[in-house]
KEGU-282507 format. One record per atom (N, C-alpha, C, O): x, y, z; residue in one letter. Coordinates in steps of 0.2 Angstrom, whole numbers, padded with zeros to 4 digits, always signed. Example, Ala and Ser with C-alpha at 12.3 -4.5 7.8 and 13.67 -1.06 7.14 Angstrom:
+0066-0028+0039A +0062-0022+0039A +0066-0016+0039A +0071-0017+0042A +0064-0011+0035S +0068-0005+0036S +0064+0000+0039S +0067+0006+0040S 
//
This chain:
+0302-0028+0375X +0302-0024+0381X +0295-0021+0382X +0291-0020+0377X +0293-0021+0388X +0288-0018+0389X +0287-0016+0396X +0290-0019+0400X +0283-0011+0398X +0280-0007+0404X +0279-0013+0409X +0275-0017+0408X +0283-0012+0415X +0281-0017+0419X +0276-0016+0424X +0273-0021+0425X +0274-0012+0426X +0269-0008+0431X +0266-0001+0429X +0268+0004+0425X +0260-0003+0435X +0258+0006+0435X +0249+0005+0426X +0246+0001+0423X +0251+0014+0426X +0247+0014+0421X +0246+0013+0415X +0241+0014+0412X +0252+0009+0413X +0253+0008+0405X +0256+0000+0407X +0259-0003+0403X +0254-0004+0412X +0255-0012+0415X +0255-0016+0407X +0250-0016+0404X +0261-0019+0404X +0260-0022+0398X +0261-0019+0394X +0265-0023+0392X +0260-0016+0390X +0262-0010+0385X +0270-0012+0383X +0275-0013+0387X +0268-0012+0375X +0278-0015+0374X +0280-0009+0372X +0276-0004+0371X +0284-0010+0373X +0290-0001+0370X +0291-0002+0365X +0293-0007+0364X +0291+0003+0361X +0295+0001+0354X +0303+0003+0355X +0305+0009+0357X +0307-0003+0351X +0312-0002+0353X +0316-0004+0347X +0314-0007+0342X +0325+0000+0347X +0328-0001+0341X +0328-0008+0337X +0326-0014+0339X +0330-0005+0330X +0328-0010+0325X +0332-0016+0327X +0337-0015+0332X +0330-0023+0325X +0336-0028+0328X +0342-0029+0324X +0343-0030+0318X +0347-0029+0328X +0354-0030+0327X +0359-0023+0327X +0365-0023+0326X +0354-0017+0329X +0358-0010+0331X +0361-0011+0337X +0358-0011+0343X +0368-0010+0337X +0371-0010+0344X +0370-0002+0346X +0371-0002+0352X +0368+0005+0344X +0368+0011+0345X +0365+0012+0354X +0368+0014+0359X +0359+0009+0353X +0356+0008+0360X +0354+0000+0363X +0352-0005+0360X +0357+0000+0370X +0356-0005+0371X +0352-0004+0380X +0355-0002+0385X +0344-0005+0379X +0339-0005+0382X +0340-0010+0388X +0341-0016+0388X +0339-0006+0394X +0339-0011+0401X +0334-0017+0399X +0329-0017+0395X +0334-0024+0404X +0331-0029+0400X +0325-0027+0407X +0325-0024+0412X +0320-0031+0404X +0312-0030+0409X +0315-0032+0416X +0314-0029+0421X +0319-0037+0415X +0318-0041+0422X +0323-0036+0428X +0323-0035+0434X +0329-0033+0423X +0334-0028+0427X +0327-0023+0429X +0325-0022+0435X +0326-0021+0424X +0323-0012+0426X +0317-0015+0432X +0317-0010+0437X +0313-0020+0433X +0307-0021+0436X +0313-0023+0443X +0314-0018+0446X +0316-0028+0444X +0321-0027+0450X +0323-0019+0453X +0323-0018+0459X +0324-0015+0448X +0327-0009+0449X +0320-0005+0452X +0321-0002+0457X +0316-0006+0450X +0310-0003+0452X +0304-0005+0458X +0299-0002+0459X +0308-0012+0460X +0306-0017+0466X +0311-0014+0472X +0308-0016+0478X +0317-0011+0471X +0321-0009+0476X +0317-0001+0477X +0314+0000+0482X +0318+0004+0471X +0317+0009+0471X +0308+0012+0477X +0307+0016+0481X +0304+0006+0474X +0296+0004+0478X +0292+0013+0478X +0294+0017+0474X +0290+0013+0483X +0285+0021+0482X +0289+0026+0481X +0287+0032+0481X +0296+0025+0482X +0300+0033+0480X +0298+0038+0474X +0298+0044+0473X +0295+0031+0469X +0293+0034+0461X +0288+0038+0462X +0287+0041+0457X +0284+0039+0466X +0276+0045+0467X +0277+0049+0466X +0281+0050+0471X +0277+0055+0463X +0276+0062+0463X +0283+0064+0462X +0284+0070+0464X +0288+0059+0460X +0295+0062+0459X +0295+0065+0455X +0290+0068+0454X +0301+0067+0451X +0303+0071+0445X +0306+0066+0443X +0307+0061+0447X +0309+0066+0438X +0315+0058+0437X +0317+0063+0428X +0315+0066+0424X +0324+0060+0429X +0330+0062+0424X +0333+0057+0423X +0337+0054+0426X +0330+0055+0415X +0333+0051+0411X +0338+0053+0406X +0337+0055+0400X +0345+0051+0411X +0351+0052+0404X +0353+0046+0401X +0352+0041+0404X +0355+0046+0395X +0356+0042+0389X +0351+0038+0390X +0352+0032+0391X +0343+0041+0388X +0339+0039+0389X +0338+0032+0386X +0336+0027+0388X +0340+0034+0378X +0338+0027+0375X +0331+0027+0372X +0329+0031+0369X +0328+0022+0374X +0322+0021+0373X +0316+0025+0377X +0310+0028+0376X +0320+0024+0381X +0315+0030+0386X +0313+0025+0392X +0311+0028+0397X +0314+0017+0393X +0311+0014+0394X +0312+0015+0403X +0309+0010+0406X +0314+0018+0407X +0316+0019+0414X +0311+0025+0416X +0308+0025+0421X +0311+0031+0411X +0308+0036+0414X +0300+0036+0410X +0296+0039+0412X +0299+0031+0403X +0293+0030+0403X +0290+0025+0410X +0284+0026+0412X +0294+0019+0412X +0293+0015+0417X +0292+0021+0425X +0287+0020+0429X +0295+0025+0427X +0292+0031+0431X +0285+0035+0430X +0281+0038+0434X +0285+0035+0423X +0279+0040+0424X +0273+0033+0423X +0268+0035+0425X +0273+0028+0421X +0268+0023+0422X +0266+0022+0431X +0261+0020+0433X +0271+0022+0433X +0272+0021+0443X +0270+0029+0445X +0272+0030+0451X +0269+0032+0443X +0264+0039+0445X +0270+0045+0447X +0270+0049+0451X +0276+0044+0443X +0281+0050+0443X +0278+0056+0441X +0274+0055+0436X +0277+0062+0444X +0274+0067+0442X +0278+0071+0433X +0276+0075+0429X +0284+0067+0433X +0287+0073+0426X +0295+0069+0426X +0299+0067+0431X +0295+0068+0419X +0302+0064+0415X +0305+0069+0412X +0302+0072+0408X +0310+0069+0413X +0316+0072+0408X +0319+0067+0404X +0318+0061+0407X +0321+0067+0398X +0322+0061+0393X +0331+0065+0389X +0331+0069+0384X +0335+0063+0392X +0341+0066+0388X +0345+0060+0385X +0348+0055+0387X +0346+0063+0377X +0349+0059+0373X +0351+0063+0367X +0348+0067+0364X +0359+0060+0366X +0359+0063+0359X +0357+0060+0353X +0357+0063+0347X +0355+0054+0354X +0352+0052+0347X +0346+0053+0343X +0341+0052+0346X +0346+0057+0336X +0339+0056+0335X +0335+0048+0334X +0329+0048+0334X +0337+0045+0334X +0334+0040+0335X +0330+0036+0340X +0325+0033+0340X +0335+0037+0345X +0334+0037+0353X +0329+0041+0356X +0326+0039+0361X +0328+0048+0352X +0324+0055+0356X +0316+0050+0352X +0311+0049+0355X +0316+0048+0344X +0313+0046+0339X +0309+0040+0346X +0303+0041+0348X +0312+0037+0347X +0309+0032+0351X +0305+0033+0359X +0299+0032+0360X +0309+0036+0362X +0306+0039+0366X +0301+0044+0365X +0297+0044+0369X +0300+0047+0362X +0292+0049+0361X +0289+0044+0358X +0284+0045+0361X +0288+0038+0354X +0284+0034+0352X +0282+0031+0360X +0276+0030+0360X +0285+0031+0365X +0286+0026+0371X +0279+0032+0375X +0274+0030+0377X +0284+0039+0375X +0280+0043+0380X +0272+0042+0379X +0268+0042+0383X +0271+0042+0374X +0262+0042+0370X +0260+0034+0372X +0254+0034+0372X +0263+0030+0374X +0258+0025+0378X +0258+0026+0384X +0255+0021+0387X +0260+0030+0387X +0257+0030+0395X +0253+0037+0395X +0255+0043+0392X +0246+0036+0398X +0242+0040+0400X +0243+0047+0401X +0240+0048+0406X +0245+0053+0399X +0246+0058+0401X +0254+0060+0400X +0257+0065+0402X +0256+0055+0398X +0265+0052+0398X +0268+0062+0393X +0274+0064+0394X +0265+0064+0389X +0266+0068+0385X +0266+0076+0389X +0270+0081+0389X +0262+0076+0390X +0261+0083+0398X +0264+0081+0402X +0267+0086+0405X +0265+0077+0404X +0273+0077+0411X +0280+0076+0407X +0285+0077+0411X +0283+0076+0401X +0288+0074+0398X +0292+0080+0395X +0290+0084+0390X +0299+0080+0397X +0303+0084+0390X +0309+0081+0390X +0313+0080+0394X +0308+0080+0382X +0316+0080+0379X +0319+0084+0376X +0318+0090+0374X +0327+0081+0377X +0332+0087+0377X +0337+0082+0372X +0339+0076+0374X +0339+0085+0366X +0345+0083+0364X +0351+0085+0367X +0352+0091+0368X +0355+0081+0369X +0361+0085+0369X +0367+0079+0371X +0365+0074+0374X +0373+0080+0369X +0379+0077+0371X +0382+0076+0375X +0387+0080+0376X +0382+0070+0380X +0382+0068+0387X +0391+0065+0387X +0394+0063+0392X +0396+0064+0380X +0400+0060+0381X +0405+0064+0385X +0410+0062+0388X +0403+0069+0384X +0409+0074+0391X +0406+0074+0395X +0409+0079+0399X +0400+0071+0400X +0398+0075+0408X +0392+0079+0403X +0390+0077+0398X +0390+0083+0407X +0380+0085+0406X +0386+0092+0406X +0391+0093+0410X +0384+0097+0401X +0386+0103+0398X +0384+0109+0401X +0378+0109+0404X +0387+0113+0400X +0382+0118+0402X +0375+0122+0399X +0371+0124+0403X +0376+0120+0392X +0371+0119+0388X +0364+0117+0390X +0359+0120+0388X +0366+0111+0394X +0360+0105+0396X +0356+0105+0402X +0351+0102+0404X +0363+0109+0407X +0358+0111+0413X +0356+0118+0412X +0351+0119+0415X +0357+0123+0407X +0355+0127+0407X +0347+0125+0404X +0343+0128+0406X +0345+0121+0399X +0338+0118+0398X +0334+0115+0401X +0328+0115+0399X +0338+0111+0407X +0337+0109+0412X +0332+0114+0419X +0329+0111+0423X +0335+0122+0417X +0333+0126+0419X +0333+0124+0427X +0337+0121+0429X +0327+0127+0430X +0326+0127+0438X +0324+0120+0441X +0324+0119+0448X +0323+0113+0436X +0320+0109+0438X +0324+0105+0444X +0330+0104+0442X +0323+0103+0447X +0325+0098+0454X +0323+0090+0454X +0317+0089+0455X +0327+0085+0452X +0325+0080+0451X +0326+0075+0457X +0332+0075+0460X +0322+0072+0459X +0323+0065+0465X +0325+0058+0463X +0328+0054+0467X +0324+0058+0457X +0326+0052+0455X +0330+0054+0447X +0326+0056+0442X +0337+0051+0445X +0339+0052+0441X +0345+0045+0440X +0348+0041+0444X +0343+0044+0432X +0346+0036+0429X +0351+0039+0423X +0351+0044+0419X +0356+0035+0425X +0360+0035+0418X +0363+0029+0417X +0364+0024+0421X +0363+0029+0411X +0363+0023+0408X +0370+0023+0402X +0369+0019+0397X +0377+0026+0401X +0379+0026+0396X +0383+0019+0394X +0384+0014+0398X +0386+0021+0388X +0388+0017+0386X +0394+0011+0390X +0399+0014+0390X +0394+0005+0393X +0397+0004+0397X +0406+0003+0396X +0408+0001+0391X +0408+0005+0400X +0417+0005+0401X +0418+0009+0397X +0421+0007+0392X +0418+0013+0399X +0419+0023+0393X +0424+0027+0396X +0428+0031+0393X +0423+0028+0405X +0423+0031+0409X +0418+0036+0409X +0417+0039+0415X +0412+0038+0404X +0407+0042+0407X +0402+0040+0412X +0398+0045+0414X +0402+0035+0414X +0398+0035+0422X +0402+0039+0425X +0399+0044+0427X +0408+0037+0426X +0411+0046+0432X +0411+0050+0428X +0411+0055+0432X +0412+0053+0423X +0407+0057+0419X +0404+0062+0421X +0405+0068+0423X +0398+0056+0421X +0392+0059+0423X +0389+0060+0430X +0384+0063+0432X +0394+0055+0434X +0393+0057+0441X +0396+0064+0444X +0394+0067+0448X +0403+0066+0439X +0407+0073+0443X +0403+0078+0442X +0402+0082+0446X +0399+0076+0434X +0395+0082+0432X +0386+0083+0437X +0383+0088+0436X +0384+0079+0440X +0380+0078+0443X +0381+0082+0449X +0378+0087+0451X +0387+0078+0454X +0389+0079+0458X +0392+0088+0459X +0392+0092+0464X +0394+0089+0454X +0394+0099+0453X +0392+0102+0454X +0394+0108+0456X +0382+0100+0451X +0378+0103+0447X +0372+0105+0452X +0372+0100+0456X +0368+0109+0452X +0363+0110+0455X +0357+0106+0453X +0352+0110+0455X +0354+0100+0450X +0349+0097+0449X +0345+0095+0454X +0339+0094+0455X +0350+0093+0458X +0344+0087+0464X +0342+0091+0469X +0344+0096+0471X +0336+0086+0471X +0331+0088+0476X +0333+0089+0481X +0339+0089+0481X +0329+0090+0488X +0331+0090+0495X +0335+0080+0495X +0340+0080+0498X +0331+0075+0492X +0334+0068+0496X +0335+0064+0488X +0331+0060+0487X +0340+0067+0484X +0340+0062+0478X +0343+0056+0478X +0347+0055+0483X +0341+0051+0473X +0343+0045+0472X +0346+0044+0465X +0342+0043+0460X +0353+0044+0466X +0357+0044+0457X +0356+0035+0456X +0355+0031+0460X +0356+0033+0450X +0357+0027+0449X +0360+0026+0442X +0357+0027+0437X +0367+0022+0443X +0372+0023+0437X +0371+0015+0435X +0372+0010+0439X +0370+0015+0430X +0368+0005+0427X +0376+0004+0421X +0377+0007+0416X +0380+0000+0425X +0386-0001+0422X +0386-0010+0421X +0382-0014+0421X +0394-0010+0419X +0397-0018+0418X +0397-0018+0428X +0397-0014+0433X +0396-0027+0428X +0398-0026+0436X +0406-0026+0436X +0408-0024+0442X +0410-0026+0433X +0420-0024+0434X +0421-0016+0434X +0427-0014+0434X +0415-0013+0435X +0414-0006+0436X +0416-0004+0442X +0413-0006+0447X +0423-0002+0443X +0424+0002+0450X +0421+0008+0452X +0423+0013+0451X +0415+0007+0454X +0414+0015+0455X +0416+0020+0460X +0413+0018+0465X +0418+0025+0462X +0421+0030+0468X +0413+0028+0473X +0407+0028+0472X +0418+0026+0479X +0414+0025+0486X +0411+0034+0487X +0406+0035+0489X +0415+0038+0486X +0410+0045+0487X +0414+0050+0482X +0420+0051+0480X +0408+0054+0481X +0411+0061+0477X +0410+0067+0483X +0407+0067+0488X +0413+0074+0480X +0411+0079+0484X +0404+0079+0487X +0403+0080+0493X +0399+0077+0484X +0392+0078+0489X +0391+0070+0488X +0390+0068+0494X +0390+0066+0485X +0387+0059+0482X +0390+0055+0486X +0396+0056+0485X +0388+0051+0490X +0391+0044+0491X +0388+0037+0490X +0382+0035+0492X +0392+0033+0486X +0389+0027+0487X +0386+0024+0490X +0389+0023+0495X +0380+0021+0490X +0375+0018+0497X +0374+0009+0494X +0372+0005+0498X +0374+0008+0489X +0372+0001+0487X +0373-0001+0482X +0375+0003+0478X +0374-0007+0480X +0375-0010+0472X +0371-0016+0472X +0370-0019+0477X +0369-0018+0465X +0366-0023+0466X +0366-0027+0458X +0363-0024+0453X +0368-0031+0459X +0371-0036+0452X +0365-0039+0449X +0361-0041+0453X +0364-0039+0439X +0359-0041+0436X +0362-0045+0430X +0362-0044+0424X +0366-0050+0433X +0369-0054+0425X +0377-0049+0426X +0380-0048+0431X +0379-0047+0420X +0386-0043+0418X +0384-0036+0419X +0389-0033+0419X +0378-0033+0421X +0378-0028+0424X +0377-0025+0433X +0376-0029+0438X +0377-0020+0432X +0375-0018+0440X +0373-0013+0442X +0376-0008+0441X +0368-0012+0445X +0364-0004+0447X +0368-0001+0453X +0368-0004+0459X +0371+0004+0452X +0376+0008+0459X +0372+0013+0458X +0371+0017+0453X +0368+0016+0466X +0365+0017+0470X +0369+0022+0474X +0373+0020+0477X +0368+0031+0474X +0372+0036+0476X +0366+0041+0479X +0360+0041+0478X +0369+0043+0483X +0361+0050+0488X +0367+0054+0490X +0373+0052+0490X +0365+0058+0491X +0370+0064+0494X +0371+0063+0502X +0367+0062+0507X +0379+0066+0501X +0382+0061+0509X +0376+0067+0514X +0372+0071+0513X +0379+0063+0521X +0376+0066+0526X +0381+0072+0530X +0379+0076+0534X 
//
């Protein structure tokens, strides 16, 4: 794994030991497709990484000149890794914060409340796949006071993931298949 663009272009990530199924890290060529769709929306965003993992989505935003990452994860090994990650991009460390916390119920009260005032434009989740916490984390999303004036959710599933065509604010706008996975693409309805 490594930094596809931007400030930290090349740079490997470090990533869990091998043969840990705990985190299972988007592969280069998904996330760079993902980020080929996504194109200059990454400038001066904010971006919320849930079940961060490695970090390697919101490390890959602030490399593409995201102004500030949030990094949520309950693992210490995960949060462990993700700062190893944050410290190879440029300033990666002054735009960044992590948050432990436990995501397998939906984003807590707990977690927006750490989350505080912030307003994110771009937000990634990545859980474990076929759990049901992608709607999960879309209800608790879709609830919550987090996004910006024009956000963009993106939930990285199995592609036999049905996901809801709309929630109270969210609706589906795209999907886009990478192998057994699939990035589903959400903005708030009109």
């Amino acid at each position: 794994m490594r930094i596809i663009s931007g400030s930290a272009k090349g740079r490997k990530l470090f990533s869990p030991i091998s043969g840990s199924n705990a985190i299972r890290p988007t592969s280069d060529r998904a996330r760079e497709a993902l980020f080929n769709i996504i194109g200059i929306r990454v400038k001066e965003c904010s971006v919320l990484d849930l079940f961060a993992g490695t970090g390697a989505f919101g490390c890959e935003a602030l490399s593409r000149g995201a102004a500030k990452a949030t990094f949520v994860d309950n693992s210490r090994v995960a949060l462990g890794l993700v700062d190893k990650n944050i410290a190879l991009i440029p300033g990666g460390a002054e735009k960044s914060t992590m948050i432990k916390s436990d995501l397998s119920k939906g984003i807590s009260a707990a977690c927006l409340s750490r989350l505080g005032d912030n307003r994110f434009d771009l937000i990634f989740a990545d859980p474990p796949y076929l759990t049901d916490l992608s709607l999960e984390i879309l209800s608790s999303l879709d609830n919550s006071a987090v996004f910006s004036s024009d956000p963009l959710v993106i939930i990285e599933e199995r592609k036999i993931f049905e996901p809801p065509a709309r929630l109270g604010r969210l609706s589906l706008s795209d999907m886009r298949n990478y192998g057994e996975s699939s990035f589903y693409f959400y903005n708030l309805s009109a």
